[in-house]
NUTORLO-483834 format. One record per residue (C-alpha): residue in three letters; x, y, z. Coordinates in steps of 0.25 Angstrom, whole numbers, plus 2048, in hexadecimal, padded with zeros to 3 digits. Each point is the difference from the previous one (the first is absolute). Layout:
BEGIN
ALAXYZ
...
This chain:
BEGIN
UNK7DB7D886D
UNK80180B7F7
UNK80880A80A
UNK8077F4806
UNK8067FD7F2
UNK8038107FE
UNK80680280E
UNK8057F5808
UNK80E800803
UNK8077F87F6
UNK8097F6809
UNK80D7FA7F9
UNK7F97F47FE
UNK7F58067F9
UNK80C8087F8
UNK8067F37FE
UNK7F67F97F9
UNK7FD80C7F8
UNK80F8007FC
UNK7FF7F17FB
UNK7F28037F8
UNK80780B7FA
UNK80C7F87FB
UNK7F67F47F9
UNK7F980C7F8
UNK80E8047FB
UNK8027F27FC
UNK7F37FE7FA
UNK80380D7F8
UNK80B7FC7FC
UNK7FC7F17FB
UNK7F68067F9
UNK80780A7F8
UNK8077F47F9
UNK7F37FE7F9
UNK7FD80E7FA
UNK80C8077FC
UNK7F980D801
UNK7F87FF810
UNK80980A805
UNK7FE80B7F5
UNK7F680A809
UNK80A7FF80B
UNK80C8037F7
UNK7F980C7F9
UNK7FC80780E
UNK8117FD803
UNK8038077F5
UNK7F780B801
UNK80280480D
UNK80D7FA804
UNK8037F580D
UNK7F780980A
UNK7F2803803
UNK7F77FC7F4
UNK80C7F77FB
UNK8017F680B
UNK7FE7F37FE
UNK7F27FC803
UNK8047F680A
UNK80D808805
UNK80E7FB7FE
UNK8027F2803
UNK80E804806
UNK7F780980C
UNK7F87F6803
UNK8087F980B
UNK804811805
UNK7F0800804
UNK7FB7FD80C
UNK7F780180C
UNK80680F805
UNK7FF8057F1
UNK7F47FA7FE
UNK7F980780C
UNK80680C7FD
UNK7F98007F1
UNK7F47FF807
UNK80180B80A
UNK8058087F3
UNK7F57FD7F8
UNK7F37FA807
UNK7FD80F807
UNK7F2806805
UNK80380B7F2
UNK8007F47F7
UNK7F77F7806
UNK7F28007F5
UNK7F57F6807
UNK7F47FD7F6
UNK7F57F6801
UNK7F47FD7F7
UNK7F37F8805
UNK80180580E
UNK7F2800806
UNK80380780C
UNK80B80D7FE
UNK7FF80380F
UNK8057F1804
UNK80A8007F4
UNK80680F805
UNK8037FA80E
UNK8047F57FC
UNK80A8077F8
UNK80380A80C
UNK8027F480A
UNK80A7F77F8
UNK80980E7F9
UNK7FE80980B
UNK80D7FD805
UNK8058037F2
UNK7FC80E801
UNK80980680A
UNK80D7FC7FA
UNK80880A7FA
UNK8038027F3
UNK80F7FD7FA
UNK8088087F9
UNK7FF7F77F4
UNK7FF8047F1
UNK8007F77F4
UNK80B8067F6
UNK7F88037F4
UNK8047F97F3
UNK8068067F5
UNK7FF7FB7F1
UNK8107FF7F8
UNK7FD7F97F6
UNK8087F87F9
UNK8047F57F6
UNK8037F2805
UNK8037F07F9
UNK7FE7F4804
UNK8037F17F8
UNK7F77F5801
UNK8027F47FA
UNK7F48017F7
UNK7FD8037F2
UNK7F780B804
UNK80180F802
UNK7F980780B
UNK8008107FE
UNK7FB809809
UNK7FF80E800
UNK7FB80C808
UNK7FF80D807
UNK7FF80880C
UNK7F0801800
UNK7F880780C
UNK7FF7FD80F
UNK7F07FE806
UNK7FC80F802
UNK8038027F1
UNK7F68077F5
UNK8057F87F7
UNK7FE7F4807
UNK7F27FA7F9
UNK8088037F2
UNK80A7F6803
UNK7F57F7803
UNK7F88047F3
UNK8107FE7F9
UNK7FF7F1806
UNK7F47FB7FA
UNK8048067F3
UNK80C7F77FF
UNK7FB7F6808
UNK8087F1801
UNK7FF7F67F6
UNK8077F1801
UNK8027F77F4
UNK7F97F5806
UNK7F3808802
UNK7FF80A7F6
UNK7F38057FF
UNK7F27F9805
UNK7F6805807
UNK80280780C
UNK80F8017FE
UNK80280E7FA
UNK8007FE7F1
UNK7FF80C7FC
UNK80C80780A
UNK80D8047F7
UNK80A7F4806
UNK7F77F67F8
UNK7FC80A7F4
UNK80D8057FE
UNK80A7F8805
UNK7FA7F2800
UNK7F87FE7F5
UNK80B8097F6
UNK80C7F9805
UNK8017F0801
UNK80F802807
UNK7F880680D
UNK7FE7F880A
UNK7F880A80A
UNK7FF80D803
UNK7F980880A
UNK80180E806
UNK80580380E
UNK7FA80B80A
UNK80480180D
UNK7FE80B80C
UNK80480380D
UNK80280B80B
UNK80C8087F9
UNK8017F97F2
UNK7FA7F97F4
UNK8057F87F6
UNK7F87FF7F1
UNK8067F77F4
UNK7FE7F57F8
UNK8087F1800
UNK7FF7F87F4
UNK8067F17FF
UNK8047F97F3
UNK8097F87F8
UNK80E803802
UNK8048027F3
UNK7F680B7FD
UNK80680780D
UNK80280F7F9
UNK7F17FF7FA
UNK7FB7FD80F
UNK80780D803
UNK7FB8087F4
UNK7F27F9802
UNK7FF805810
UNK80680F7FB
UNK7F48017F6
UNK7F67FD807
UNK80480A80B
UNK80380A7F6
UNK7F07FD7FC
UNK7FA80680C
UNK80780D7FD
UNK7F67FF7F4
UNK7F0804800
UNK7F77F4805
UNK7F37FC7F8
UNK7F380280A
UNK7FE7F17FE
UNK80D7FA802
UNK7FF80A80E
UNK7F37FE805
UNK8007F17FE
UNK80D80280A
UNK7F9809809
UNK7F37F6801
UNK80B7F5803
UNK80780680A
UNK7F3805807
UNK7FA7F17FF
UNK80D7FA806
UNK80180A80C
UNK7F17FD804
UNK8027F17FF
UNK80C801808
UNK7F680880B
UNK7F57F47FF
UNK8047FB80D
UNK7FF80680D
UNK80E7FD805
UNK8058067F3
UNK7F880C802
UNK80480080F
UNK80E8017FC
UNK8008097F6
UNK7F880A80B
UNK80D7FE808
UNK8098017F6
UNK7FA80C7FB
UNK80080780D
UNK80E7FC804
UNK8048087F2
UNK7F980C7FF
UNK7FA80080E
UNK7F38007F8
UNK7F57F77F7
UNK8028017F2
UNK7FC7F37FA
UNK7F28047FC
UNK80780B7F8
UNK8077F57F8
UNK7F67FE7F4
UNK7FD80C7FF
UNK80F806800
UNK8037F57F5
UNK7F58077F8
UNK80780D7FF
UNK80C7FA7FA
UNK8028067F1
UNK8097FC7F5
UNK80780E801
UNK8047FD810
UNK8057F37FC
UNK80A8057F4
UNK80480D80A
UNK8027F480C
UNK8077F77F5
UNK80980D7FD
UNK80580280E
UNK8017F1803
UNK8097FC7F3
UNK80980F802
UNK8057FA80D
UNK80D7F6802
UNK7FC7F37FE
UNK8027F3806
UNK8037F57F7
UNK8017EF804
UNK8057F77F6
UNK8007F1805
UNK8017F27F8
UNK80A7FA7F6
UNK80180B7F6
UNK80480D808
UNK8098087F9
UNK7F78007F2
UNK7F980B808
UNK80480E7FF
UNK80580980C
UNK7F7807809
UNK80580F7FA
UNK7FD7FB7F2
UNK7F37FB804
UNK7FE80F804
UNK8038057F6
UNK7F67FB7F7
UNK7F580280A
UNK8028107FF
């Protein structure tokens, strides 16, 4: 079932029904943005900060494209991209490997003999940038970050270990157990300024790039203090980080990553995740590489990170209260 779905033929009528499945998710996306002003924010800030290509696209495409897709371009994506150099097949609970292996052999062996395309992803390539966007709601949403690190980086498990320090917090939950009282969104932010609605830090990686920051949602009226509020507490990672504060971080981050491999299916496809990445297995080094973040490769990280050109979002009701992008860094260096 599996190969059949990967590499049967797709017929018009099967790129027709696709067409029309794609069209009711645009309208669903679309009715249910009337409903939260800010739901398209994490698409918005990866427009922004890498332009209308590559990481910037729309998660699902340009409604415009759709009817420009069919069957033809459909299999021509597949015979680009579904190749013998890409193709990872794990398994887990297999009681016979021999059986599994031919199995494997007699359903893809066609696969194997096809030559490879000339076909390269164009590698994306951060910009930057400051963008606004009104909303009929008396609210502000800030975001604001930087260029980060791809997978293969050093200074990757850092940018995890600067996560859990900040942490997310929502006015409706703050605090409680199990839902991270002690991190800086709730310490800080929450439970200093009754004008902040929610706050949480954002970390995101990928083949050629990375994306750190912080976004922070409050009442309008206190649009400039959101801004000065999400500056500071970037600027604060600069800083020296008591061992409590980072080691209660570190024993967090290690506890979520081993509950997030309980299952055998998430383990299974972390194992083909990792391998299609580094063309290794690296997921037992995780706790261990977490343990050797300290406070001084945090502040030199945070150095780097907040030197760099930033991307900055401002959505809601409120939006020019905020100061520019240029001004914003200016006080982080």
């Amino acid at each position: 079932m599996m190969v059949d779905i990967a590499l049967e033929p797709r017929s018009v009528l099967a790129a027709n029904v696709a067409r029309s499945k794609n069209h009711k998710s645009h309208d669903l996306y679309k009715h249910l943005a009337k409903f939260d002003p800010f739901s398209d924010v994490q698409e918005l800030l990866l427009r922004t900060a890498y332009g209308y290509n590559t990481l910037g696209m729309p998660r699902l495409g340009l409604g415009k494209n759709i009817d420009n897709i069919d069957a033809r371009l459909l299999q021509q994506f597949i015979m680009d991209n579904i190749t013998p150099q890409k193709c990872l097949i794990v398994a887990s609970g297999v009681k016979n490997h021999k059986e599994y292996v031919d199995l494997v052999k007699e359903r893809l062996g066609n696969l194997f003999p096809v030559p490879e395309h000339e076909f390269t992803r164009q590698a994306a390539q951060y910009i930057g940038g400051e963008y606004r966007q009104w909303a009929e709601t008396p609210a502000t949403n800030i975001t604001l970050a930087f260029e980060s690190c791809n997978w293969g980086s050093e200074d990757l498990h850092a940018y995890y270990v600067m996560n859990q320090l900040i942490g997310s917090a929502q006015a409706f939950s703050s605090g409680g157990p199990g839902k991270g009282m002690h991190c800086r969104a709730i310490t800080n932010l929450m439970q200093k300024n009754n004008f902040v609605d929610g706050a949480s830090a954002i970390n995101s990686h990928f083949s050629d790039s990375g994306l750190f920051g912080i976004t922070i949602e409050g009442s309008g009226s206190h649009s400039q203090d959101l801004m000065m509020l999400a500056i500071e507490e970037l600027n604060q990672l600069k800083e020296p980080i008591d061992d409590v504060e980072l080691n209660r971080a570190k024993n967090i981050l290690k506890m979520n990553v081993l509950m997030a491999m309980e299952r055998t299916d998430d383990r299974l496809e972390e194992i083909a995740r990792n391998f299609m990445t580094y063309g290794d297995l690296t997921f037992h080094q995780y706790c261990s590489k977490i343990d050797a973040v300290t406070s001084a490769d945090i502040n030199s990280v945070a150095t780097r990170l907040l030197a760099g050109k930033p991307t900055m979002l401002v959505t809601g009701g409120a939006i020019n209260m905020v100061s520019s992008a240029a001004d914003v860094s200016r006080q982080l260096n």
